[in-house]
ChimeraX commands (.cxc) that place a marker at each C-alpha (Angstrom):
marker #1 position -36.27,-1.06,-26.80 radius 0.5
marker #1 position -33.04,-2.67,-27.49 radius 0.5
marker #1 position -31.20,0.35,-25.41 radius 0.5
marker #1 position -33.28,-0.22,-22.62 radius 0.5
marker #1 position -32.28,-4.11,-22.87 radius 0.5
marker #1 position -28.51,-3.27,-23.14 radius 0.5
marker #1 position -28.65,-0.78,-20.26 radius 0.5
marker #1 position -30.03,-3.71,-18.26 radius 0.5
marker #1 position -27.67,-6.50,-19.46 radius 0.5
marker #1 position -25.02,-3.13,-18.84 radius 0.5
marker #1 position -26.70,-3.26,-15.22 radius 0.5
marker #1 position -26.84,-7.25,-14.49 radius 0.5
marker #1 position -23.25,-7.48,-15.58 radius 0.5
marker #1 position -21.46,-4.67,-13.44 radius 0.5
marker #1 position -23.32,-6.26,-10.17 radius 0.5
marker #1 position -22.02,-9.80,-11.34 radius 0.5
marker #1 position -18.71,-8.12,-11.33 radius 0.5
marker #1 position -18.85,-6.60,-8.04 radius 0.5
marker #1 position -20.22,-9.59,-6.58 radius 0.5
marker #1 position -17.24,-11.36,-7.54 radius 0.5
marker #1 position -15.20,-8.65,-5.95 radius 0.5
marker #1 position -16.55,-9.09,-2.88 radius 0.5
marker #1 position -16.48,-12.66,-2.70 radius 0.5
marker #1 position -13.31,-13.15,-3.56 radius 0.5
marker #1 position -12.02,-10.11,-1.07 radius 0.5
marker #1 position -14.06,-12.19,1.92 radius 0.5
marker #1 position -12.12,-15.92,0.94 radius 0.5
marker #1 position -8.80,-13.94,0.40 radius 0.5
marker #1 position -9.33,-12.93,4.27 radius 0.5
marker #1 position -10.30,-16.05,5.25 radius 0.5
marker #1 position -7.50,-18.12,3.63 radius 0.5
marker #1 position -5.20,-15.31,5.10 radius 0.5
marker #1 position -6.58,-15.57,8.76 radius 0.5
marker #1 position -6.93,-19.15,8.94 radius 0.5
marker #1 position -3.98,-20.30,6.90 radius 0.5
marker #1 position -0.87,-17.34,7.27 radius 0.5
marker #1 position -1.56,-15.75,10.58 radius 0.5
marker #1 position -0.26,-19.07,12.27 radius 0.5
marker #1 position 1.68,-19.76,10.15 radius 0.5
marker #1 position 3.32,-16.28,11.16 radius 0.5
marker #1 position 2.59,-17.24,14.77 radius 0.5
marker #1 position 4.53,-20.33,14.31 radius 0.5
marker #1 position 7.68,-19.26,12.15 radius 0.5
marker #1 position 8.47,-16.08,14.86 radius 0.5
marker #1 position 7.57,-18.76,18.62 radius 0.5
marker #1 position 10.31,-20.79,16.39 radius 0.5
marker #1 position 12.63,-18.28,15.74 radius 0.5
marker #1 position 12.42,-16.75,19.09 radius 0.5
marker #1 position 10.74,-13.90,18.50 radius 0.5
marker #1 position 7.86,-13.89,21.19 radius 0.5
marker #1 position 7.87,-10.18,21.37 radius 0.5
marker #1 position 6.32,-10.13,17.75 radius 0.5
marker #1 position 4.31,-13.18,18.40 radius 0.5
marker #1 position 2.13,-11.98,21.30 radius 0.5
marker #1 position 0.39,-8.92,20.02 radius 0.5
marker #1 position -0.05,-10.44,16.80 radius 0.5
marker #1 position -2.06,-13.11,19.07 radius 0.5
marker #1 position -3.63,-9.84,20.87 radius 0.5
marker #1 position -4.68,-8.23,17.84 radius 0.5
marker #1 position -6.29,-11.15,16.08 radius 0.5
marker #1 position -8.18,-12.05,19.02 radius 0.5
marker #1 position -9.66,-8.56,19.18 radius 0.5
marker #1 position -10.45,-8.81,15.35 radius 0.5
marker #1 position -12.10,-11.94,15.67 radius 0.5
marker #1 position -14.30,-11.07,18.63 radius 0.5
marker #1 position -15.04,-7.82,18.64 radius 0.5
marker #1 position -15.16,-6.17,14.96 radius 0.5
marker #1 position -18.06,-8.61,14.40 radius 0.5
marker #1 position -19.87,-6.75,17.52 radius 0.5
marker #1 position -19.14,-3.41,16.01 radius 0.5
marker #1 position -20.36,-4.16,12.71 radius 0.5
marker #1 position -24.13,-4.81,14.28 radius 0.5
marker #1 position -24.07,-1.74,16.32 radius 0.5
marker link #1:1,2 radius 0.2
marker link #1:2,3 radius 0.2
marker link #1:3,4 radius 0.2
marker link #1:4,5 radius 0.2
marker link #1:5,6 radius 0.2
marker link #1:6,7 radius 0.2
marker link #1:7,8 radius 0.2
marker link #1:8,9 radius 0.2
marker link #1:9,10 radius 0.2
marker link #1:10,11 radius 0.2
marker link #1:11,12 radius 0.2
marker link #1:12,13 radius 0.2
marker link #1:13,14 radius 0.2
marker link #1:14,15 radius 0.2
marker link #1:15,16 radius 0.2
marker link #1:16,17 radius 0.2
marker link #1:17,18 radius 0.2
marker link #1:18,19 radius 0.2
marker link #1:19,20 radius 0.2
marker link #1:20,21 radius 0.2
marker link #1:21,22 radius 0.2
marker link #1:22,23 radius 0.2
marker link #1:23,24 radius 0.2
marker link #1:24,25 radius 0.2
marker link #1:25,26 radius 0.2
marker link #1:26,27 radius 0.2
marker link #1:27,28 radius 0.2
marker link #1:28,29 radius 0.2
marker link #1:29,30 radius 0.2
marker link #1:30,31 radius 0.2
marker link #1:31,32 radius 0.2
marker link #1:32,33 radius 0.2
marker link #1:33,34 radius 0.2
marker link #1:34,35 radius 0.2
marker link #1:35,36 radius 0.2
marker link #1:36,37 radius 0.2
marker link #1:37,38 radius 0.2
marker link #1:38,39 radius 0.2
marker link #1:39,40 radius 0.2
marker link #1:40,41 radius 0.2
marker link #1:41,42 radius 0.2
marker link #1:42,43 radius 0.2
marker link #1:43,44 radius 0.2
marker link #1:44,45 radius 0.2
marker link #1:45,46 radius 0.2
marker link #1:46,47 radius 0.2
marker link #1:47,48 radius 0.2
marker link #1:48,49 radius 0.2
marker link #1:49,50 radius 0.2
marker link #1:50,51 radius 0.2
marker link #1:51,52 radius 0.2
marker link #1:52,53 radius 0.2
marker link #1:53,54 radius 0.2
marker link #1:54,55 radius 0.2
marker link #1:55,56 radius 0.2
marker link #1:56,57 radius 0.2
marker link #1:57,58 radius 0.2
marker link #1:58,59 radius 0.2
marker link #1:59,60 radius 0.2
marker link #1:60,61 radius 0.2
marker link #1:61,62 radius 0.2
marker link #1:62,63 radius 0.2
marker link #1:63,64 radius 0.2
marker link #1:64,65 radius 0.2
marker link #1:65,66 radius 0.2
marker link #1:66,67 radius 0.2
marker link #1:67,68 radius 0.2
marker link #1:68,69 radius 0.2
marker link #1:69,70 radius 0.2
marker link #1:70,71 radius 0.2
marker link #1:71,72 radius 0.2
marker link #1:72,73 radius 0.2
view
């Protein structure tokens, strides 16, 4: 009886971990997309560099708009 207990506290804690994981991999991709990415945008229109800027611009609006689609399909 006690096995089966630790094979199910064993259980409970490796999804608590993975969990975490997984939250914390979605708000690091968050902060990164709403907080660096213009940032980015910012430093290289600054600097001059609109050749980098634009298809950073491109690329984040297709990420935004249409990886959500593809993920229902």
């Amino acid at each position: 009886m006690i096995t089966l207990f630790m094979v199910a506290v064993l259980v409970l804690f490796i999804k608590i971990v993975l969990l975490t994981v997984k939250m914390t991999w979605g708000i690091t991709k968050a902060i990164c997309f709403i907080i660096f990415l213009p940032l980015v945008l910012i430093i290289l229109a600054f600097s001059g560099i609109m050749v980098l800027a634009v298809p950073f611009v491109v690329f984040a609006l297709l990420g935004t708009f249409l990886i959500p689609m593809v993920k229902w399909i």
